[in-house]
N, C-alpha and C positions, 0 to 999 in steps of 0.2 A: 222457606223451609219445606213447606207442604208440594213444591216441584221438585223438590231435590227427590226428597223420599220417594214420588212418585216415578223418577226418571230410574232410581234405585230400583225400584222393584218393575217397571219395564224390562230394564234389563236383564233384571235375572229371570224374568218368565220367557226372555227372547233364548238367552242362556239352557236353562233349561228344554225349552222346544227344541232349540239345534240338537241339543246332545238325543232325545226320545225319537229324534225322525232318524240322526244318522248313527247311531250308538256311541256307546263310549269308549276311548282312547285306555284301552289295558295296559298298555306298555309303550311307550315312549323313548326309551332308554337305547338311545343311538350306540349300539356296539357292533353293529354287523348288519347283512340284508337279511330283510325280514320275505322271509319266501312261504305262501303256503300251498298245499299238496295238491288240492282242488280249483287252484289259480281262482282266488274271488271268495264273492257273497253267490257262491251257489250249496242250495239247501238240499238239493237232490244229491249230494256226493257228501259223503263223511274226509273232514277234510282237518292237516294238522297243520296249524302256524308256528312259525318260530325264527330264531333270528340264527343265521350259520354259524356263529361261531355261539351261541348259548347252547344247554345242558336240557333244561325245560322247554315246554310248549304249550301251547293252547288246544284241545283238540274240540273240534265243533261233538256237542252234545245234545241230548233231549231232554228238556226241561219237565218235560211228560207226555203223555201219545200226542200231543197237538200244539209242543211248540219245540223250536231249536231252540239253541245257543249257537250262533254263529259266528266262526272269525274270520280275520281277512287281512291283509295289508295295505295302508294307505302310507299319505304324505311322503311317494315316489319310495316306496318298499323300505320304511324308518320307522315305523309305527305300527303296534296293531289296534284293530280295532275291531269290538264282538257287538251283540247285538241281538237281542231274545225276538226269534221273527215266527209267524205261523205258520203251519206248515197246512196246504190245501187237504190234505189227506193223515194221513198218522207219520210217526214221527218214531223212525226203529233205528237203533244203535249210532247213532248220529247223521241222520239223513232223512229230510222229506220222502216219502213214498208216495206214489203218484196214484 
């Protein structure tokens, strides 16, 4: 009993690490390609995600002068995914500044 539970919570500390290094999957919901405007995880360009044929979007943000909110398209342009990253400098209307 006492490996099960511990193979349990392996797991989910392996779980949880994945998602803290690569962020997490916002949207999922295969309706269209997911394109976004700054092409990537670049924190220097304010940048907006979204799927072509959806209404809404994700727009990368600033969590406060010294971090983003960033998003991005994986899983071959089907998925988004965001991720609170630091920004080396200050962080003005959705963009690292350098």
């Amino acid at each position: 009993m006492k490996k099960i539970i511990i193979i349990i919570i392996l797991f989910l500390v392996l779980i949880i690490g994945f998602y803290s290094i690569t962020g997490s999957i916002v949207d999922n919901t295969v309706t269209g390609k997911c394109i976004d405007t700054d092409n990537g995880k670049k924190i220097y360009e304010k940048g907006i995600t979204k799927y072509t044929n959806r209404v809404y979007n994700y727009t990368d943000y600033c969590v406060h002068p010294g971090k983003i909110r960033e998003h991005w398209c994986v899983l071959g342009n089907m998925a988004i995914r965001a991720k609170t990253l630091r920004c080396p400098g200050e962080c003005i209307d959705g963009a690292c500044v350098k």
